[in-house]
C-alpha positions as CSV (number, residue, x, y, z in Angstrom):
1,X,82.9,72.8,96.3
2,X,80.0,74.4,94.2
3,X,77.4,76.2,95.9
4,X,73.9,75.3,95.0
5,X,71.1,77.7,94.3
6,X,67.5,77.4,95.7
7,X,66.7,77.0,91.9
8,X,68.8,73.6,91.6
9,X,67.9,72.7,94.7
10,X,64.1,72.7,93.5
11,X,64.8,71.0,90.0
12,X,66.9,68.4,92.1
13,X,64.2,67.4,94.4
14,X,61.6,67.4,91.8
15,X,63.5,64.8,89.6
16,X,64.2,62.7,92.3
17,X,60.3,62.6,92.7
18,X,59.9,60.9,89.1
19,X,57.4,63.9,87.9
20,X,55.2,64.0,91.0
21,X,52.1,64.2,89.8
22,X,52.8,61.9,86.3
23,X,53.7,59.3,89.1
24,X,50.5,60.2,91.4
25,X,48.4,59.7,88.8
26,X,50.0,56.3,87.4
27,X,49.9,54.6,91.0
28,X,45.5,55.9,91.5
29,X,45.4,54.4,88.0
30,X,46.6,51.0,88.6
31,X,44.2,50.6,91.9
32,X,41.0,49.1,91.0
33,X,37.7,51.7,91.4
34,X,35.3,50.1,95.0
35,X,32.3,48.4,93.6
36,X,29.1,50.6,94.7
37,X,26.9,49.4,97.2
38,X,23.8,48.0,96.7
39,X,20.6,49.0,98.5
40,X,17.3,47.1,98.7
41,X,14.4,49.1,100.2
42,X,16.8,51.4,101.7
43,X,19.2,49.0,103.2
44,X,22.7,48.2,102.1
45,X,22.7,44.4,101.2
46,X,26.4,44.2,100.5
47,X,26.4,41.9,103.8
48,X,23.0,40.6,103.9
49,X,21.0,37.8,102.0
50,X,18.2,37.7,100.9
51,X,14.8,35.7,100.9
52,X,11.2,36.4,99.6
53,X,8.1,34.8,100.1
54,X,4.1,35.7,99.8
55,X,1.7,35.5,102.4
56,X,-0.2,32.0,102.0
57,X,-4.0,31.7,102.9
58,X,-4.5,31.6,106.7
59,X,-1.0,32.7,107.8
60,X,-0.5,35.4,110.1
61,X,2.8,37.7,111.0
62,X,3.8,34.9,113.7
63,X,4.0,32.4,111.4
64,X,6.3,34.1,109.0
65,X,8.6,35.5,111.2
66,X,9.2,32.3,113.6
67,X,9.9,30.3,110.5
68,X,12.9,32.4,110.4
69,X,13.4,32.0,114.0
70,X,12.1,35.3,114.9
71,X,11.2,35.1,118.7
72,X,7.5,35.4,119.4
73,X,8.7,38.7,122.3
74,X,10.0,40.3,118.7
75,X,6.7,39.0,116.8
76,X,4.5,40.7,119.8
77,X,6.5,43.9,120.1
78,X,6.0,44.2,116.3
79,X,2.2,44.0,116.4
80,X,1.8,45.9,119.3
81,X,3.7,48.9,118.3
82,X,4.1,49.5,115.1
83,X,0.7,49.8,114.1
84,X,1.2,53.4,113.4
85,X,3.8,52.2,110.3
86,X,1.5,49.1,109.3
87,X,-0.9,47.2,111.0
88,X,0.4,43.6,110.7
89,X,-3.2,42.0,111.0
90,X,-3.9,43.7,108.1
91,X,-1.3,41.6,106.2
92,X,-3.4,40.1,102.4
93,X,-3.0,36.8,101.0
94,X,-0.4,37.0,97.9
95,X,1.1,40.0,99.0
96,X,5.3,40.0,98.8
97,X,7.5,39.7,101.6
98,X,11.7,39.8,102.4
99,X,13.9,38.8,104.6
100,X,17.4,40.3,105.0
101,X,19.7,37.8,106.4
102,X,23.1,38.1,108.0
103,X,25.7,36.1,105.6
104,X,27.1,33.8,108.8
105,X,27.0,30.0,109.5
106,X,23.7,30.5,111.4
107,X,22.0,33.3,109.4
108,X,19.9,36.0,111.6
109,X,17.1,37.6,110.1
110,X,17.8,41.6,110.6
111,X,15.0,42.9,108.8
112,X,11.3,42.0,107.3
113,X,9.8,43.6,104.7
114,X,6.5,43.8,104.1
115,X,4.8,45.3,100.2
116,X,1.6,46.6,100.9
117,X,1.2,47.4,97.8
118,X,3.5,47.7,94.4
119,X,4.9,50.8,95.3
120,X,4.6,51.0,99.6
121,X,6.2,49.0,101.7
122,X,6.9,48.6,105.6
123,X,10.5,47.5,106.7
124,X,10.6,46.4,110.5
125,X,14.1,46.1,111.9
126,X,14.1,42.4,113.9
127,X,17.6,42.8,116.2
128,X,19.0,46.0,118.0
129,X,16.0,48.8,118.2
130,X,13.5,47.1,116.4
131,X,12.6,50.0,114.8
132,X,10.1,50.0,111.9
133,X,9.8,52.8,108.9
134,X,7.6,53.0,105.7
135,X,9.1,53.4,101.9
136,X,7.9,54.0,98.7
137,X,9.7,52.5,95.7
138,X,10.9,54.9,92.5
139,X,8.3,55.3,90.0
140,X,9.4,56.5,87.0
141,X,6.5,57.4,84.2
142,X,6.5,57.4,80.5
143,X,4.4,58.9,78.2
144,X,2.8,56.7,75.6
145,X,-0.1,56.9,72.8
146,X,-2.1,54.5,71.1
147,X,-5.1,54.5,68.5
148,X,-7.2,51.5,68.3
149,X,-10.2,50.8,65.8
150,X,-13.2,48.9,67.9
151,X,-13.6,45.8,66.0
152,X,-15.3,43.5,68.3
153,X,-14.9,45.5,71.6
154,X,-13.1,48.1,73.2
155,X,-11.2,45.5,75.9
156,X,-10.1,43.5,72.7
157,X,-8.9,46.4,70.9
158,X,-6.7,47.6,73.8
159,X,-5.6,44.5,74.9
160,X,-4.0,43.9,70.8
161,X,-1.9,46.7,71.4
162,X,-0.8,46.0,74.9
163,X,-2.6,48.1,77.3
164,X,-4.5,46.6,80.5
165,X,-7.6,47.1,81.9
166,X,-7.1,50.2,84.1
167,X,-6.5,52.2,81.0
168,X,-10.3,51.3,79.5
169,X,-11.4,52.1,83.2
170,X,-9.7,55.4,83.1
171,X,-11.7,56.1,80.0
172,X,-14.7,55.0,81.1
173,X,-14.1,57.7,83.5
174,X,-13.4,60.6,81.6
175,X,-16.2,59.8,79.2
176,X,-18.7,58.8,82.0
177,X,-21.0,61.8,81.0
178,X,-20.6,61.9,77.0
179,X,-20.2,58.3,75.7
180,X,-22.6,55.1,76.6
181,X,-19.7,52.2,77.5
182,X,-22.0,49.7,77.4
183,X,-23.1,50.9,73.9
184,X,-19.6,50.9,71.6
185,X,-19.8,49.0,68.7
186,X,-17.7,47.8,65.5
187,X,-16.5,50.6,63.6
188,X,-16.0,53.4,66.8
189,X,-12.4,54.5,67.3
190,X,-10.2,55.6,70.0
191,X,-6.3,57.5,70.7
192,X,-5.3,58.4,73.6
193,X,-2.2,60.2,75.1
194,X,-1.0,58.2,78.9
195,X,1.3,57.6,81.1
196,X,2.8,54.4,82.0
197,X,4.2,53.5,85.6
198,X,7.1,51.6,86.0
199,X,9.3,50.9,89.5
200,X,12.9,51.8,89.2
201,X,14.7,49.1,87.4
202,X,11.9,47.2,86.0
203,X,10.7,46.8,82.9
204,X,7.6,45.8,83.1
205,X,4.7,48.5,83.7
206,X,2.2,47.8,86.5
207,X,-0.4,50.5,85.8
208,X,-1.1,53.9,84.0
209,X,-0.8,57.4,85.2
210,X,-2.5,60.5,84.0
211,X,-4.5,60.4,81.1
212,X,-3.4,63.6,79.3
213,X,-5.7,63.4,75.9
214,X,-7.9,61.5,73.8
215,X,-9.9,61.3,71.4
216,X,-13.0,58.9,70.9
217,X,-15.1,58.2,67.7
218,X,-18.6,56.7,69.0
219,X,-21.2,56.5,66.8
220,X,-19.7,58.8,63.9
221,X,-19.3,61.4,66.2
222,X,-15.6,62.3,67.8
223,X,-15.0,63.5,71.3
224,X,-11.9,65.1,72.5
225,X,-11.0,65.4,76.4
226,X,-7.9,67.2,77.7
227,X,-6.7,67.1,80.6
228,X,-6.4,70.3,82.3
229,X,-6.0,71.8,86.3
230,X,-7.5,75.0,86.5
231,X,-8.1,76.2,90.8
232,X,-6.1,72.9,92.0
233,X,-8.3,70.5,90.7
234,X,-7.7,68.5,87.4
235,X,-10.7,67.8,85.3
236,X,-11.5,66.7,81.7
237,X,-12.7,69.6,79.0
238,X,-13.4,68.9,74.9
239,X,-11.1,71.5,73.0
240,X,-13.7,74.3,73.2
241,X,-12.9,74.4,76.9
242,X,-16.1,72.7,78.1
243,X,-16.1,70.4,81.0
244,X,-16.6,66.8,79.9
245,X,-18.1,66.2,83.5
246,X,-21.8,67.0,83.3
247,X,-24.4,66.4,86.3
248,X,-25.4,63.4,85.8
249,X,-24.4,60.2,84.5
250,X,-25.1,58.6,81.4
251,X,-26.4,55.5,82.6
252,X,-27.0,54.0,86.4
253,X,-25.6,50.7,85.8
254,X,-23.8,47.8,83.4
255,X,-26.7,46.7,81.5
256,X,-26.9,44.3,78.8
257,X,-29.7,45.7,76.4
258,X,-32.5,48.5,76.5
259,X,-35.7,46.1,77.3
260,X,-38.3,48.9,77.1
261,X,-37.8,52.7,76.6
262,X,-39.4,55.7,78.0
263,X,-43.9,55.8,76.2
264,X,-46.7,57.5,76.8
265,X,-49.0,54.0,76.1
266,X,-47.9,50.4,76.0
267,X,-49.2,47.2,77.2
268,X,-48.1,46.5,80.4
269,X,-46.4,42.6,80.0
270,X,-48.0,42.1,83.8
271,X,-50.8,43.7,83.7
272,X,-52.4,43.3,80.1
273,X,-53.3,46.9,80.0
274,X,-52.0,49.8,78.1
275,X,-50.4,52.0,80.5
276,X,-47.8,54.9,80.6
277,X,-44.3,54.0,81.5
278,X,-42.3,56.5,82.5
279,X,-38.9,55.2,82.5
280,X,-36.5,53.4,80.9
281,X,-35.9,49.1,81.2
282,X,-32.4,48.6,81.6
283,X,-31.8,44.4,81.4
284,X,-29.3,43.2,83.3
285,X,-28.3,39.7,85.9
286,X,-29.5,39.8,89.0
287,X,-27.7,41.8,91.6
288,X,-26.1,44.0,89.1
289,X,-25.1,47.2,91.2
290,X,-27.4,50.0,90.4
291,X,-25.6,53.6,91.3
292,X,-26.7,56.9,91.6
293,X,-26.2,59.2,88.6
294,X,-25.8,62.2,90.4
295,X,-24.9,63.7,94.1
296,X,-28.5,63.7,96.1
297,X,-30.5,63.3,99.3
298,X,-32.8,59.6,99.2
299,X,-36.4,60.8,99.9
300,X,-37.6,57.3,99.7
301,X,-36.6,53.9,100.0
302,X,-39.0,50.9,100.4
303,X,-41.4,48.7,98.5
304,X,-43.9,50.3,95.8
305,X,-47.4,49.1,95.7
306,X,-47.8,49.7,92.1
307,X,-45.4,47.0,90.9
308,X,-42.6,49.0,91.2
309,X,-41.6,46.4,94.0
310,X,-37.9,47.8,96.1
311,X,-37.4,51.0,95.1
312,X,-35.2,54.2,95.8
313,X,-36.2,57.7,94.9
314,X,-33.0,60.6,94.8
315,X,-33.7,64.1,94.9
316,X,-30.8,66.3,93.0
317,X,-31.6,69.4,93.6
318,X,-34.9,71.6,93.2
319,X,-35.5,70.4,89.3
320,X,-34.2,66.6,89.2
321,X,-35.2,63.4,90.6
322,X,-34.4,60.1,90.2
323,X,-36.2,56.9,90.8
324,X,-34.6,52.9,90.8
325,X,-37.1,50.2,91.0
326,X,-37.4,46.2,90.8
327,X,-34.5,46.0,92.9
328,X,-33.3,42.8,94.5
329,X,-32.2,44.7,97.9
330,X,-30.8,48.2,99.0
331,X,-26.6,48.7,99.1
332,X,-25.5,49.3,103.1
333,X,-26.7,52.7,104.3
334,X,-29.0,53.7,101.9
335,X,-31.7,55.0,103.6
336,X,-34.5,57.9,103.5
337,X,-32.4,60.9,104.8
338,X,-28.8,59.7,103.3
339,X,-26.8,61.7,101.2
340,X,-25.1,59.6,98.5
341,X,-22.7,60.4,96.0
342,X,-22.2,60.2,91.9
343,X,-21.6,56.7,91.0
344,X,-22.3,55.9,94.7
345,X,-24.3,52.0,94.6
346,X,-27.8,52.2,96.1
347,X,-29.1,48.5,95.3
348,X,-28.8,46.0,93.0
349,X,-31.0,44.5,89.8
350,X,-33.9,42.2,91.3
351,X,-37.3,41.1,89.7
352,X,-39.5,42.4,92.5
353,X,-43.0,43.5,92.0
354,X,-44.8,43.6,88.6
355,X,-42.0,41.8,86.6
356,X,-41.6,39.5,83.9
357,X,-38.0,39.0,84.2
358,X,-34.1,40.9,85.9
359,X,-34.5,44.6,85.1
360,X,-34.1,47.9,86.4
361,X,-36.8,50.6,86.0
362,X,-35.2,53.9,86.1
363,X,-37.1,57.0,85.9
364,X,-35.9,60.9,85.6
365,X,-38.5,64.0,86.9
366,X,-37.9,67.6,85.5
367,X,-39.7,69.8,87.6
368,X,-42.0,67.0,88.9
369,X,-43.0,65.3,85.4
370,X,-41.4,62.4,83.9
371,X,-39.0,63.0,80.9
372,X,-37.1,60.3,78.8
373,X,-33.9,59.8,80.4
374,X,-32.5,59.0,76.9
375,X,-33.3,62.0,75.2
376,X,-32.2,63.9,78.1
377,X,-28.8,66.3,77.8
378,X,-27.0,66.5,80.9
379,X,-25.9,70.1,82.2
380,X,-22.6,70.5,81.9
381,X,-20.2,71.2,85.0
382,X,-17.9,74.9,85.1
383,X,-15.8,75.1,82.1
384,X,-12.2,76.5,81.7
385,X,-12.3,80.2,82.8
386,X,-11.6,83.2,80.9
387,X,-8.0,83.8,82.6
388,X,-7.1,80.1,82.0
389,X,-7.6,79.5,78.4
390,X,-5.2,80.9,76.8
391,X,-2.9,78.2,78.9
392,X,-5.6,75.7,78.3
393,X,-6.0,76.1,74.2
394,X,-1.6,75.9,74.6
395,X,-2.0,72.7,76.0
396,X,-4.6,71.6,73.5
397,X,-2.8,73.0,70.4
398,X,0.5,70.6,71.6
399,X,-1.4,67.5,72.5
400,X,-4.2,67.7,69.6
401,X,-0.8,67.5,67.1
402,X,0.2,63.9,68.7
403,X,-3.4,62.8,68.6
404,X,-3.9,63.5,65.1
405,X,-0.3,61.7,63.9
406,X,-1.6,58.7,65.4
């Protein structure tokens, strides 16, 4: 009988293995891979089906959930203690809703969820702890650039190449202090570096993001704002480094024409006298909101005896102040005393008074004497500081490249 050595004995038991590992490898590739779970809002929905709805005019949280068979303890247990995740009287009209439904022969609803908005949404758990959480969806951003050419108006151009409204708001925005909206005409021209929203695993953008650049022709003149964040706060600077943001804004209101400008002597269309008018017409429908071109205390609200008829008078600070007349009515706590804000509404365009027709009569004090608010150059807000700008003019060196390909 032959003796075996520990060597055979190995090569033995590895052959009557098949390979070990060649075989290992051959069985893990013949099973086929799990399918990964899917998730909805958070939850695995492997198990679970799934209805939606939107909440109809006059419909409350009771009326959603019992249709599901939802018990009204659960309904009142929901409203009465998860106010601190979403208040469900607060629930709007067109707003998206799911149910996740156990797949059995009498499905149970196990969870509603509630979008408040496109992005946030409240989940409350309807069996076992009924427990209730907040989520927000993925947003994932892209950056995109467009140049338009202002044929008939700034919406049409924008809306040619795809963009929606909040984009043009945006703008507005940014160029709130430098360009007159309500004044573009044919032949001004516009880029602009953005962002573009879009939630996880659609295509279809539902808004815009940061504005990073543009650049606006108005008028024959261009105007560049960058986007830049200098002590925490983002604002908007041309590519000197100047803040686009100036004191005041350019205009007080969506007007439709200039009806009268800012004289010395005219003839009054009430009175039949030449008189000084001190301000500038601004024509627009009645109950137009008027706002506030600057921060400010109201000094006086009420009705002027002189045919300014409603008026409100804003004090800026120890050089500027402001006055609105011929309104229709006042805007909810204005009154003498109240601090209001830029942009802030403090009426709304009436006739009242001496007046032929809708208008607003707004008037701008430098020191105590009326100046033409037209001719008038805004001060301009802080601009980038020294120990920023070489990070700033960076910024504007790589951006101004894209805006001037396109």
């Amino acid at each position: 009988m032959k003796i075996l050595t520990p060597f055979l004995i190995i090569l033995l038991f590895l052959f009557s293995c098949g390979g070990g590992d060649d075989n290992a490898v051959s069985k893990k590739e013949g099973k086929k891979a799990k399918p990964e779970p899917k998730y909805l809002y958070g939850i695995c929905i492997d198990s679970l089906d799934i209805t939606e709805g939107n909440v109809k005019k006059n419909e409350f949280l009771a009326n959603i959930l019992q249709r599901e068979g939802v018990s009204y303890n659960t309904v009142n247990y929901i409203d009465r203690n998860h106010r601190g995740v979403f208040d469900v009287r607060k629930i709007k009209v067109g707003n998206k809703y799911v149910f996740l439904k156990t797949r059995d022969s009498i499905p149970t609803a196990k969870y509603w969820i509630y979008e408040i908005d496109r992005t946030n949404y409240a989940v409350f758990q309807l069996t076992d702890s009924l427990s209730a959480w907040r989520g927000e969806k993925e947003v994932i951003t892209e950056i995109e650039h467009v140049g338009v050419e202002i044929k008939s108006s700034l919406w049409n151009a924008m809306a040619e190449v795809g963009c929606d409204a909040s984009l043009i708001l945006e703008l507005s925005d940014i160029y709130a202090w430098t360009i007159d909206f309500f004044g573009i005409q044919p032949g001004d021209s516009c880029k602009v570096i953005f962002e573009k929203r879009y939630i996880a695993g659609d295509s279809v953008p539902f808004g815009i993001g940061k504005v990073h650049a543009a650049y606006f022709k108005n008028r024959g003149e261009g105007k560049y704002a960058f986007s830049f964040v200098q002590d925490g706060k983002k604002e908007y600077f041309d590519e000197k480094g100047d803040n686009l943001r100036k004191a005041f804004l350019k205009a007080p209101l969506n007007y439709r024409r200039i009806s009268s400008t800012f004289s010395n002597g005219r003839m009054h269309p009430v009175y039949h006298v030449v008189r000084p008018h001190h301000g500038v017409d601004y024509a627009a429908p009645i109950g137009t909101p008027v706002q506030s071109i600057g921060d400010g205390t109201v000094i006086a609200k009420g009705w002027d005896t002189k045919g300014g008829g409603n008026y409100v008078k804003i004090k800026h600070n120890s050089t500027y102040t402001t006055t609105y007349m011929h309104l229709k009515g006042f805007a909810k706590g204005v009154s003498q005393g109240a601090k209001v804000k830029q942009g802030q509404t403090i009426g709304y365009v009436g006739s009242t008074g001496a007046s032929t027709g809708p208008h607003l009569d707004f008037r701008l004090q430098k020191n105590g004497t009326y100046i033409d608010p037209l001719k008038f150059k805004s001060p301009s807000a802080e601009p980038v500081k020294k120990e920023y700008m070489e990070a700033f003019k960076k910024n504007v060196d790589s951006l101004m490249v894209v805006l001037k390909e396109h």
